[in-house]
C-alpha positions in Angstrom: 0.0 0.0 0.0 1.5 3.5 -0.9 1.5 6.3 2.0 -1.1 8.9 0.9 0.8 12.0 0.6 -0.9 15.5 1.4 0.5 18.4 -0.5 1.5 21.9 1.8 -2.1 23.4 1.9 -3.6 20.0 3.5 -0.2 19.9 5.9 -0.9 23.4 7.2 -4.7 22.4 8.0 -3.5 19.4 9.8 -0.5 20.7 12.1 -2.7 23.7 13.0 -5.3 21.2 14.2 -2.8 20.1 16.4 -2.9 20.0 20.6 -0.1 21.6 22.8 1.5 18.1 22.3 1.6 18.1 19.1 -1.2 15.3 19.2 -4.4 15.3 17.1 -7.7 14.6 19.0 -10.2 11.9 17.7 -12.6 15.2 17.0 -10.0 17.2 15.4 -8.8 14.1 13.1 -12.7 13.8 11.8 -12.7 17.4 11.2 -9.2 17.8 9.4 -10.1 15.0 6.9 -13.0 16.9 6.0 -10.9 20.0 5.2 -8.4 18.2 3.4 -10.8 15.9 1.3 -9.9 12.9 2.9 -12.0 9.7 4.1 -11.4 9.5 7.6 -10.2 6.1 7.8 -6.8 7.5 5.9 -6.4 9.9 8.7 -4.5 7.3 10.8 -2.3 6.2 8.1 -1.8 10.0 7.2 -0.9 11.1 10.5 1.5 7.8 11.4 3.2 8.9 8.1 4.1 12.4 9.4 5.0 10.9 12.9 1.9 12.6 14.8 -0.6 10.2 17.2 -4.6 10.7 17.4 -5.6 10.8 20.5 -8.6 11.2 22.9 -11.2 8.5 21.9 -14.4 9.9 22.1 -15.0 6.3 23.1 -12.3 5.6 25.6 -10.7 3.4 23.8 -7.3 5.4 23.8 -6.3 8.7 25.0 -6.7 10.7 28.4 -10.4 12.2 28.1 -12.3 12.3 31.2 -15.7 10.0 31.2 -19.2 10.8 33.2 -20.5 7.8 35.0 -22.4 5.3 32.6 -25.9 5.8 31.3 -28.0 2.7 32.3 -30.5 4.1 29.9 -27.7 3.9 27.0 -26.2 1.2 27.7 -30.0 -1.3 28.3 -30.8 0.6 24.5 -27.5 -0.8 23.0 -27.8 -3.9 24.4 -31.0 -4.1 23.2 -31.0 -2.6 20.0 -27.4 -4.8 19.1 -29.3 -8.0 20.7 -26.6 -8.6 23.2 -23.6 -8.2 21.1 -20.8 -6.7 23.5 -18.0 -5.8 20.3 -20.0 -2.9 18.6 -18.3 -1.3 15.6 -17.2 2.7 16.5 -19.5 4.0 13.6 -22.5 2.2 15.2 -21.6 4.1 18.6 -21.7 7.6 17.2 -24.9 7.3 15.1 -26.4 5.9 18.7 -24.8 9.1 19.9 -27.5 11.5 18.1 -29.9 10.7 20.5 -28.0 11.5 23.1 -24.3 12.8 23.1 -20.9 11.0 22.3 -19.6 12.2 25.8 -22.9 9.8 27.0 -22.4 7.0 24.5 -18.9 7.3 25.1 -18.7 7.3 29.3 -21.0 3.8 28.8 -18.6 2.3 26.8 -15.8 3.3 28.7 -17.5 2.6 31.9 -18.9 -1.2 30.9 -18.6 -4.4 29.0 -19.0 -3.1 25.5 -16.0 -2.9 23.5 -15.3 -0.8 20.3 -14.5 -2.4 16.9 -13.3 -0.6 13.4 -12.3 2.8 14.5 -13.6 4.9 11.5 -10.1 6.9 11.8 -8.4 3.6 10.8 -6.6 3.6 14.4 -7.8 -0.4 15.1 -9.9 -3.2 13.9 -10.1 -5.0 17.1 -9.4 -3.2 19.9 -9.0 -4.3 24.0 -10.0 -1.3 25.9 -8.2 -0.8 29.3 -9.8 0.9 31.8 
C-alpha cells in the first residue's frame, strides 16, 4: 500500500489542528479530513506517516479524556438494540450518539462491557480497551 501524501495546503490544515503536544484529537482528526478531502479512515495512516498520534477516543478506547458515569438508559438501549452483542463497531456508537451525546455514549462504553471495533479513523480493527 502506498502512503497517501498531502500536499502543503492539506499539511498546514492538519498541524494547525494540532494540541499543545503536538497530538491530534479523535474530534479534530474527523474534522481535518473533511478539510483536506480525505475519508477519515486515511487519517490514521496519514498522521502515522508524518510521525503525529490521534488521540482522545471519544470512546475511551485510547487517550486521556475524562468519562461521566455510565448511562443505564444507554447502555440497556444498546444492548438491546445490538441484541446482546458486547464488540459494537465505533460507527454504530456515534450514530447511537445522536440521541443523546458522544460524551454519554462514550462514558458507557468506557465505563462497561461493550467494546469498540473498526475505529472509523483507521486507528484499530479489534481493539481491547483498558480501563
Amino acid at each position: 500500500m502506498s502512503s497517501i501524501e498531502l500536499d502543503n495546503i492539506q499539511k498546514e490544515f492538519l498541524m494547525t489542528n494540532l494540541d499543545e503536544e503536538g497530538k491530534l484529537s479523535c474530534l479534530k482528526a474527523f474534522k481535518v479530513a473533511r478539510l483536506i478531502g480525505r475519508h477519515p479512515k486515511e487519517m490514521n495512516e496519514i498522521t502515522k506517516n508524518l510521525g503525529i498520534e490521534i488521540t482522545n477516543c471519544e470512546l475511551g478506547v485510547f487517550g486521556k479524556l475524562r468519562f461521566q458515569d455510565p448511562n443505564i438508559q444507554v447502555y440497556n438501549k444498546l444492548k438491546q438494540n445490538y441484541m446482546g452483542h458486547t464488540t459494537l463497531e465505533c460507527r454504530v456508537l456515534w450514530d447511537e450518539a445522536k440521541t443523546s451525546s458522544l460524551k454519554t455514549v462514550g462514558s458507557t462504553v468506557k465505563n462497561s462491557d461493550i467494546e469498540v471495533s473498526h475505529c472509523q479513523l483507521g486507528c484499530f480493527r479489534e481493539k481491547n480497551r483498558k480501563k
